[in-house]
HTML snippet that shows the backbone in 3Dmol.js (N, CA, C, O; Angstrom):
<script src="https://3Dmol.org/build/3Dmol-min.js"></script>
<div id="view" style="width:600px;height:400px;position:relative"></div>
<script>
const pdb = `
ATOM      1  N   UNK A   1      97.660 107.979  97.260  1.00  0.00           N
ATOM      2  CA  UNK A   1      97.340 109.080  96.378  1.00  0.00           C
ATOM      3  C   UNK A   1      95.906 108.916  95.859  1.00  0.00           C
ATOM      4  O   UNK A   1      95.615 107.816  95.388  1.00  0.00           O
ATOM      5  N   UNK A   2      95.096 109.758  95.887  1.00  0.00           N
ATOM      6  CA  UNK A   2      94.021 110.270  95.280  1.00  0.00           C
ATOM      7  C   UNK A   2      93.670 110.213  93.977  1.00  0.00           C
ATOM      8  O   UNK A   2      94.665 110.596  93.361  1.00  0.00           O
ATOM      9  N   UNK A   3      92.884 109.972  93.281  1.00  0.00           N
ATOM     10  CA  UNK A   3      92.951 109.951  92.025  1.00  0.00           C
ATOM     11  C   UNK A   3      91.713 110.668  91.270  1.00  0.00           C
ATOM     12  O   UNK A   3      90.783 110.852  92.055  1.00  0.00           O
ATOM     13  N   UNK A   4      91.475 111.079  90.079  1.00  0.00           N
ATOM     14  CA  UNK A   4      90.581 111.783  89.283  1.00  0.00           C
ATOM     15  C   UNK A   4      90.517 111.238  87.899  1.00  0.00           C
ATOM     16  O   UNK A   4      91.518 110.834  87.307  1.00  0.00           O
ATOM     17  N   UNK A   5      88.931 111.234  87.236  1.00  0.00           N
ATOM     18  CA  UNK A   5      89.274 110.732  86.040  1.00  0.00           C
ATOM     19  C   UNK A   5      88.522 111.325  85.437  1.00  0.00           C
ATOM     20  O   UNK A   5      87.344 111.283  85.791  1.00  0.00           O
ATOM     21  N   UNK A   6      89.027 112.345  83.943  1.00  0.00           N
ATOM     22  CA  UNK A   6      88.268 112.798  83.398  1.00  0.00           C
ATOM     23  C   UNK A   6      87.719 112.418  81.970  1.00  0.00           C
ATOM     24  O   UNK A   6      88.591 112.454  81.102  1.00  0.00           O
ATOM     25  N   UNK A   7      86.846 112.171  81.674  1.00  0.00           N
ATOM     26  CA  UNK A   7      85.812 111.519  80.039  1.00  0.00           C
ATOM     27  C   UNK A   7      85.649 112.485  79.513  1.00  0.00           C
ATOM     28  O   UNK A   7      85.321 113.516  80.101  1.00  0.00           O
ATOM     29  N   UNK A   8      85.876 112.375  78.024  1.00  0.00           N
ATOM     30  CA  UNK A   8      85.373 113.043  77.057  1.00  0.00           C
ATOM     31  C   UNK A   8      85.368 111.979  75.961  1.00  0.00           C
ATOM     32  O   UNK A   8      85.878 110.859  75.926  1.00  0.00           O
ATOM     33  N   UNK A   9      84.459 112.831  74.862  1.00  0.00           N
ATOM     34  CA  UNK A   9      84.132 111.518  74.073  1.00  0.00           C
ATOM     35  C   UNK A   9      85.215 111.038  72.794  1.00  0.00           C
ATOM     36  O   UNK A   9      84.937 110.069  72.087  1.00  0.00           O
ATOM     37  N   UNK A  10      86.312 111.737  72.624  1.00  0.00           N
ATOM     38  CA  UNK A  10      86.972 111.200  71.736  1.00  0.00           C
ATOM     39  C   UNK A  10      89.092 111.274  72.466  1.00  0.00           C
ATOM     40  O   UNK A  10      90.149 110.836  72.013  1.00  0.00           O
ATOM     41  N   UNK A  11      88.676 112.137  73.833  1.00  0.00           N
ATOM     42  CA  UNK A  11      89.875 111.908  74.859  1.00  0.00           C
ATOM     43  C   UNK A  11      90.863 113.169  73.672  1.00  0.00           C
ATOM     44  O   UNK A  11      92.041 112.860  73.850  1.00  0.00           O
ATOM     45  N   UNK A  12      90.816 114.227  72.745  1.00  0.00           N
ATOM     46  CA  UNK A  12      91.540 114.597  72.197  1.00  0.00           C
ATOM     47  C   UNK A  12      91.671 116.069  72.978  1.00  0.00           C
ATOM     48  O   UNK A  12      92.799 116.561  72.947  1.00  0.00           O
ATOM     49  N   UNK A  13      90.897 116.628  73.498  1.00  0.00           N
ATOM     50  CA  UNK A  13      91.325 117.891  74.117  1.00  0.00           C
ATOM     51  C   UNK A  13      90.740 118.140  75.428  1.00  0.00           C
ATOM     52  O   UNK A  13      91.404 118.674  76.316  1.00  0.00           O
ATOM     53  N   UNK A  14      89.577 117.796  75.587  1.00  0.00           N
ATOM     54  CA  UNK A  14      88.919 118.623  76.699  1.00  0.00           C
ATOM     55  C   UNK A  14      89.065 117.981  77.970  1.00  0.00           C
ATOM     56  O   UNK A  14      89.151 118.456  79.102  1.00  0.00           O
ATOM     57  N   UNK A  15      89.078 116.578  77.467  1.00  0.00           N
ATOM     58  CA  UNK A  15      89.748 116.175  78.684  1.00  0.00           C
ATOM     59  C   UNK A  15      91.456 116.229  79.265  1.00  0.00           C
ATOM     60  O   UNK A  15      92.052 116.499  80.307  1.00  0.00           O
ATOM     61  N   UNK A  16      91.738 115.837  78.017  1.00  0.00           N
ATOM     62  CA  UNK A  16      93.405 115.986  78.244  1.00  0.00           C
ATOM     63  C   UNK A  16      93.893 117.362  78.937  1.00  0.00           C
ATOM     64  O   UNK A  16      94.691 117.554  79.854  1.00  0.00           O
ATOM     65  N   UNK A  17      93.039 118.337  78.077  1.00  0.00           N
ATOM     66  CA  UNK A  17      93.495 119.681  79.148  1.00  0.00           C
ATOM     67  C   UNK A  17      93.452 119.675  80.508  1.00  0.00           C
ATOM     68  O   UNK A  17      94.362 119.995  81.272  1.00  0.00           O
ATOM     69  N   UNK A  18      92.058 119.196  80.852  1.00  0.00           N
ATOM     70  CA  UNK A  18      91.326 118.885  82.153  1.00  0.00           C
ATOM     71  C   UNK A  18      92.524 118.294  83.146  1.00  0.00           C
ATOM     72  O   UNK A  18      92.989 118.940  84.086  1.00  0.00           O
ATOM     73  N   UNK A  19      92.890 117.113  82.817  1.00  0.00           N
ATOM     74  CA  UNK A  19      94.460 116.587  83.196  1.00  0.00           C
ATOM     75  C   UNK A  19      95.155 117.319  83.753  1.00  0.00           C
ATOM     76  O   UNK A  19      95.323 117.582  84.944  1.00  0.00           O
ATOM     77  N   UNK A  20      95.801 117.845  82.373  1.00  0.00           N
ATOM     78  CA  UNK A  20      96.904 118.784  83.109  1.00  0.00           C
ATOM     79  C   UNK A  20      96.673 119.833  83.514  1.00  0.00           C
ATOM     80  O   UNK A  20      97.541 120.168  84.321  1.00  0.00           O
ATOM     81  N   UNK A  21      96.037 120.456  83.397  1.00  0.00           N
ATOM     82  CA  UNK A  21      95.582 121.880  84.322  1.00  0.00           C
ATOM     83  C   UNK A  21      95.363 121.094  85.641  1.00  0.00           C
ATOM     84  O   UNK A  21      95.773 121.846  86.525  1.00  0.00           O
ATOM     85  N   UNK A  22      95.015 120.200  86.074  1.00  0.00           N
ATOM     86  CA  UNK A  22      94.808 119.430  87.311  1.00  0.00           C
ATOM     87  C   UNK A  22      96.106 119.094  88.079  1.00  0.00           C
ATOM     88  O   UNK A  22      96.360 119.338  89.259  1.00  0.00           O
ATOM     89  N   UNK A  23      96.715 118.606  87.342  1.00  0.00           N
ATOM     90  CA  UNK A  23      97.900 117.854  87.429  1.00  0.00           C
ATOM     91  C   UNK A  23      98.759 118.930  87.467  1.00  0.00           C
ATOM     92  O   UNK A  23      99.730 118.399  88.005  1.00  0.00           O
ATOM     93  N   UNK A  24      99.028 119.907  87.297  1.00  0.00           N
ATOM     94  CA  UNK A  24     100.043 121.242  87.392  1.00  0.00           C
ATOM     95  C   UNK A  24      98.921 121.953  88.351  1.00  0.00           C
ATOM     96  O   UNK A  24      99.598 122.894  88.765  1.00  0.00           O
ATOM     97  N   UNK A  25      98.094 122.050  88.748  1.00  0.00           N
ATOM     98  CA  UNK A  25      97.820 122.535  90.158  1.00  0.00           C
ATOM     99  C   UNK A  25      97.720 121.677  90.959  1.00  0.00           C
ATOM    100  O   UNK A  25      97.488 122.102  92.090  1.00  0.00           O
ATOM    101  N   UNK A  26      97.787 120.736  90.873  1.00  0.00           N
ATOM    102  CA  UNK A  26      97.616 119.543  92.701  1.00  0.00           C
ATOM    103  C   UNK A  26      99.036 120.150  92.859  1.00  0.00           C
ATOM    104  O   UNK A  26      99.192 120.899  93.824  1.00  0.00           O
ATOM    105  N   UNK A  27     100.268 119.888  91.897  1.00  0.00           N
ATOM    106  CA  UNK A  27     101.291 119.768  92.451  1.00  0.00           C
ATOM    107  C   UNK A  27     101.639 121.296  92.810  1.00  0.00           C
ATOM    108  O   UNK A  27     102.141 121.598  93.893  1.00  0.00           O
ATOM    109  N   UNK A  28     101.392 122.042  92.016  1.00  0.00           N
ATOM    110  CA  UNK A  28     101.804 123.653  92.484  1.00  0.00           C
ATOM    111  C   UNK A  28     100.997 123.888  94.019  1.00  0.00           C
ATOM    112  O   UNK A  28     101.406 124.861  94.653  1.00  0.00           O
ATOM    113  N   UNK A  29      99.833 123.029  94.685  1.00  0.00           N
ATOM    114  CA  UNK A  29      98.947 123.338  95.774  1.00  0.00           C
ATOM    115  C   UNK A  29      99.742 122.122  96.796  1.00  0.00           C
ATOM    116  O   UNK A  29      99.540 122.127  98.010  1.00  0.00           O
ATOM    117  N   UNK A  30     100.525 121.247  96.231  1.00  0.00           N
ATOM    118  CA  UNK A  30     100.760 120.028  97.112  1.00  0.00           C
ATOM    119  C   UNK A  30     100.097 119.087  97.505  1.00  0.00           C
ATOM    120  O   UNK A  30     100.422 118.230  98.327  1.00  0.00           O
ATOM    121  N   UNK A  31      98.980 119.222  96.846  1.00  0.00           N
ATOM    122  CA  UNK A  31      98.027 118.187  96.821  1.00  0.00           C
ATOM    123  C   UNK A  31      98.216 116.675  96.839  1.00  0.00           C
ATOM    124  O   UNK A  31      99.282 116.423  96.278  1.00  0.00           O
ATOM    125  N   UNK A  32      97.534 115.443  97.308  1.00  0.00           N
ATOM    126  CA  UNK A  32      97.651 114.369  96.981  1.00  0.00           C
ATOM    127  C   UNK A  32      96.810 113.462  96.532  1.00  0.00           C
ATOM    128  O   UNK A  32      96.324 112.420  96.973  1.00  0.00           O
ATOM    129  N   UNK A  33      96.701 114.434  95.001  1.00  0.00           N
ATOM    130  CA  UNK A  33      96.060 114.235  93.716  1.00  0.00           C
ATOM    131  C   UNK A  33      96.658 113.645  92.738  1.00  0.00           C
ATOM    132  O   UNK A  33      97.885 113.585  92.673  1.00  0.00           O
ATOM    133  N   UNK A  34      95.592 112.963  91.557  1.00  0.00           N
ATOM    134  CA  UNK A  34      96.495 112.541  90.711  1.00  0.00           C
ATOM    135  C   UNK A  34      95.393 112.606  89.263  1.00  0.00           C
ATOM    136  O   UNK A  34      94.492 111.773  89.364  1.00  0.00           O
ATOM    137  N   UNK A  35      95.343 113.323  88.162  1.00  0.00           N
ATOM    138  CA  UNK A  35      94.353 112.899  87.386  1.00  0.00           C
ATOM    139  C   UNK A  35      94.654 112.358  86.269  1.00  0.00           C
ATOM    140  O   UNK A  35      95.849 112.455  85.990  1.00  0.00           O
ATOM    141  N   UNK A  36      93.704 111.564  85.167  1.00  0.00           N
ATOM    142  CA  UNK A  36      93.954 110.823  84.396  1.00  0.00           C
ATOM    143  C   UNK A  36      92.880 111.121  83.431  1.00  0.00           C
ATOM    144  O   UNK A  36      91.860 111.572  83.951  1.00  0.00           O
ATOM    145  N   UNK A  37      92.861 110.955  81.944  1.00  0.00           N
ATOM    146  CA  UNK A  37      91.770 111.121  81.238  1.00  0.00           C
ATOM    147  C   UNK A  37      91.927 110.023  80.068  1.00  0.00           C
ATOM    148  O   UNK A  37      92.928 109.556  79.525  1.00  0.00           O
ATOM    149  N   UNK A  38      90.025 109.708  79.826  1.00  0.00           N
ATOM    150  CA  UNK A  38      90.350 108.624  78.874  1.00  0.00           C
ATOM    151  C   UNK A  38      88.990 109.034  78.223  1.00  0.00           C
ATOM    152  O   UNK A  38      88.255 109.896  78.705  1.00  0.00           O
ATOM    153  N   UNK A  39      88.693 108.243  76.934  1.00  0.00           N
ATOM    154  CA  UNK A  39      87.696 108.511  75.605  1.00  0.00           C
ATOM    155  C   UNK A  39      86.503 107.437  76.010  1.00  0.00           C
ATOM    156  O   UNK A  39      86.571 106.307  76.494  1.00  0.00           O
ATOM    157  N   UNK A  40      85.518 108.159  75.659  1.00  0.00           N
ATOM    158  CA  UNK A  40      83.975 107.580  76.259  1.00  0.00           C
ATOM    159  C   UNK A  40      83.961 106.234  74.373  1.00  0.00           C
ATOM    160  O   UNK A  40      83.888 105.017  74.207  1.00  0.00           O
ATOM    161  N   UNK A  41      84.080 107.494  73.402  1.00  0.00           N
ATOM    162  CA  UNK A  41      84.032 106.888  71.780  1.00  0.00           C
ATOM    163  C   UNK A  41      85.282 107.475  71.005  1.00  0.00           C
ATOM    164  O   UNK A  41      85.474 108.535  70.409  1.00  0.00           O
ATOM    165  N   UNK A  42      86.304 105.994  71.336  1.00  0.00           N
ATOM    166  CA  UNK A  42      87.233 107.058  70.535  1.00  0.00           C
ATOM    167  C   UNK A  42      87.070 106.551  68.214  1.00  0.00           C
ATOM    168  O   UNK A  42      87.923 106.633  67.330  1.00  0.00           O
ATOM    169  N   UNK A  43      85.985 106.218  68.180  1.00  0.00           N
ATOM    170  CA  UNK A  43      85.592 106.215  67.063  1.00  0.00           C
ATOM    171  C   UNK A  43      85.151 107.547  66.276  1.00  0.00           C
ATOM    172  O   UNK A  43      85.285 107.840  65.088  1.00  0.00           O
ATOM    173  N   UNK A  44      84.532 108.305  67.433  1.00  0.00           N
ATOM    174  CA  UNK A  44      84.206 109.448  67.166  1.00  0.00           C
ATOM    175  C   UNK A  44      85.524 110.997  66.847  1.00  0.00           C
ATOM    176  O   UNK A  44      85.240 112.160  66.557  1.00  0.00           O
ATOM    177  N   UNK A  45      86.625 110.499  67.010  1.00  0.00           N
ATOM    178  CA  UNK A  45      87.893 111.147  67.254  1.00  0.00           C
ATOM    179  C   UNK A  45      88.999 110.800  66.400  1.00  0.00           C
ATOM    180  O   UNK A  45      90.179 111.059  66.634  1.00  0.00           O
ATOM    181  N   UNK A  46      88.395 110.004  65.074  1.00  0.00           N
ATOM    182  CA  UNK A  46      89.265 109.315  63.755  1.00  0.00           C
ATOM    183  C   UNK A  46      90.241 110.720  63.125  1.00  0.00           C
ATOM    184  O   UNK A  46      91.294 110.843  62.501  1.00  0.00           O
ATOM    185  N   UNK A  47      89.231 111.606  63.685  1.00  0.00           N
ATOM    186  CA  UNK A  47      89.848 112.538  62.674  1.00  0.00           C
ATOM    187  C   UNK A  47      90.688 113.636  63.932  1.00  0.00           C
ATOM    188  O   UNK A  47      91.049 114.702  63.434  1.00  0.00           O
ATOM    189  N   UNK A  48      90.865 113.547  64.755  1.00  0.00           N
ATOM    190  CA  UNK A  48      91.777 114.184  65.344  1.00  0.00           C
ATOM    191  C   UNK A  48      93.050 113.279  65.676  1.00  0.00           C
ATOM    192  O   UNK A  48      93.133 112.350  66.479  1.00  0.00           O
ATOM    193  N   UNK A  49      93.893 113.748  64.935  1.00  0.00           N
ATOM    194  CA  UNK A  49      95.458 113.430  64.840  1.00  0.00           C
ATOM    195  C   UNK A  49      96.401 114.316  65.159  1.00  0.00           C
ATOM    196  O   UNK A  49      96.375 115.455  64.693  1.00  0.00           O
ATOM    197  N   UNK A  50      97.467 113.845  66.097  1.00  0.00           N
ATOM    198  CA  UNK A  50      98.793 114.141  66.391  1.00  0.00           C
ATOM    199  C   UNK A  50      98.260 114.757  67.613  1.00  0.00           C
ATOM    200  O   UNK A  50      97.117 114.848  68.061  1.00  0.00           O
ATOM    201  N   UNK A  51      99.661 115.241  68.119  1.00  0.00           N
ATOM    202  CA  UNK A  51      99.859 115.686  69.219  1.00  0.00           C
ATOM    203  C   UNK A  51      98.922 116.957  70.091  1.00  0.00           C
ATOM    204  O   UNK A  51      98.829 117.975  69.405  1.00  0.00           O
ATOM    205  N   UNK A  52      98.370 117.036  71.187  1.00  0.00           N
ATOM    206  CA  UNK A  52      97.253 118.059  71.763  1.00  0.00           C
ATOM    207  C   UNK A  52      97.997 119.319  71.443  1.00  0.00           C
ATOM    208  O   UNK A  52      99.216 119.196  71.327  1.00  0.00           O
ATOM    209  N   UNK A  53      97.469 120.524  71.277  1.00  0.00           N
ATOM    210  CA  UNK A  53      98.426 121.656  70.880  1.00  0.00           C
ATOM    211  C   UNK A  53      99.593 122.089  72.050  1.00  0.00           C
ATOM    212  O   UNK A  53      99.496 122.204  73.272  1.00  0.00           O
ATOM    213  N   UNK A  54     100.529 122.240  71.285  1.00  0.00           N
ATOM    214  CA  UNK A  54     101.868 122.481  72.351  1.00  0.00           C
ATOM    215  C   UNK A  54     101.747 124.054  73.480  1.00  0.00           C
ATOM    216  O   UNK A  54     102.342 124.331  74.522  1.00  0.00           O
ATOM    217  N   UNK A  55     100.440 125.005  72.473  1.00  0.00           N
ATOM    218  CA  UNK A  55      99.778 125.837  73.491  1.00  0.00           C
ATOM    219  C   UNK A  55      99.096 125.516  74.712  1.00  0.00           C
ATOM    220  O   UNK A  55      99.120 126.245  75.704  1.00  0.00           O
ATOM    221  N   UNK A  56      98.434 124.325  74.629  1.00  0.00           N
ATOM    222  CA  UNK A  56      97.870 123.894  75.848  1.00  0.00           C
ATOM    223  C   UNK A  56      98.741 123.737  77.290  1.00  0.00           C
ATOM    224  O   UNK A  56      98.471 123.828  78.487  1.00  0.00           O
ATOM    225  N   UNK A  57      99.632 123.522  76.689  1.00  0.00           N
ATOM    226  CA  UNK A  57     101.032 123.278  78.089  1.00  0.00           C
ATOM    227  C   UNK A  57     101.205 124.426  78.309  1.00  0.00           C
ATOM    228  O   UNK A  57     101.149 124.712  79.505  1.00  0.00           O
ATOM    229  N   UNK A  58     101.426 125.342  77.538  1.00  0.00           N
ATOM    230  CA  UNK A  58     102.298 126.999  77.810  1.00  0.00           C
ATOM    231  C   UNK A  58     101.257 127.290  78.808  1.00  0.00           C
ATOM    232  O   UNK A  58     101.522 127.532  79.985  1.00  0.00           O
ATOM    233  N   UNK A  59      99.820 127.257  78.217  1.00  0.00           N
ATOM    234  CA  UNK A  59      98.573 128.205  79.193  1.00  0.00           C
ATOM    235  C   UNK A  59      98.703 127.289  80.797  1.00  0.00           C
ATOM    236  O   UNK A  59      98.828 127.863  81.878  1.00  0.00           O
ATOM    237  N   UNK A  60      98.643 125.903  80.635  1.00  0.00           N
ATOM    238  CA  UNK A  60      98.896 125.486  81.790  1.00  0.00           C
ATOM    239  C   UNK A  60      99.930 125.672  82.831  1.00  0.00           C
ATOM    240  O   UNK A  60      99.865 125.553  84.055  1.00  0.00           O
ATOM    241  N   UNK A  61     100.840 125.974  82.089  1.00  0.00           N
ATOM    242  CA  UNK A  61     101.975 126.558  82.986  1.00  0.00           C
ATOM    243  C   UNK A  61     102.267 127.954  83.623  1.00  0.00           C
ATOM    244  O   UNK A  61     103.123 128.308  84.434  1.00  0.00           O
ATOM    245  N   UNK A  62     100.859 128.904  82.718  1.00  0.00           N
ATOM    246  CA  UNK A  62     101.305 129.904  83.385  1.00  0.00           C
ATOM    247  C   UNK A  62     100.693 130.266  84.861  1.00  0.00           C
ATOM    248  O   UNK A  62     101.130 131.229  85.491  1.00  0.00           O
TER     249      UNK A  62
END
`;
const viewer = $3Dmol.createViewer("view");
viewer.addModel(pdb, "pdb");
viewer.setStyle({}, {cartoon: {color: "spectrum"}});
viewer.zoomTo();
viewer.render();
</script>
């Protein structure tokens, strides 16, 4: 399997979206992909807490 990795600097949204919008199209395309995302400064990201918005999944799914 293939792999992808996406950076952002505190790993709280832009990448995480990046992910799964990836990750729900390799598999909807059959791809043999796989992506992953991680934080360049997650010092910079103290203040983003809890869970990525539960909208982000809905849009990805549609």
């Amino acid at each position: 399997m293939k792999k992808i990795l996406f950076l952002c600097t505190g790993n709280y949204y832009r990448s995480r979206f990046a992910e799964q919008l990836f990750n729900h199209l390799a598999i909807k395309r059959g791809l043999d992909w796989e992506a992953n995302s991680r934080a360049l400064a997650l010092e910079k990201g103290t203040k983003n807490v809890g869970a990525i918005s539960w909208l982000t999944k809905i849009f990805v799914m549609v």
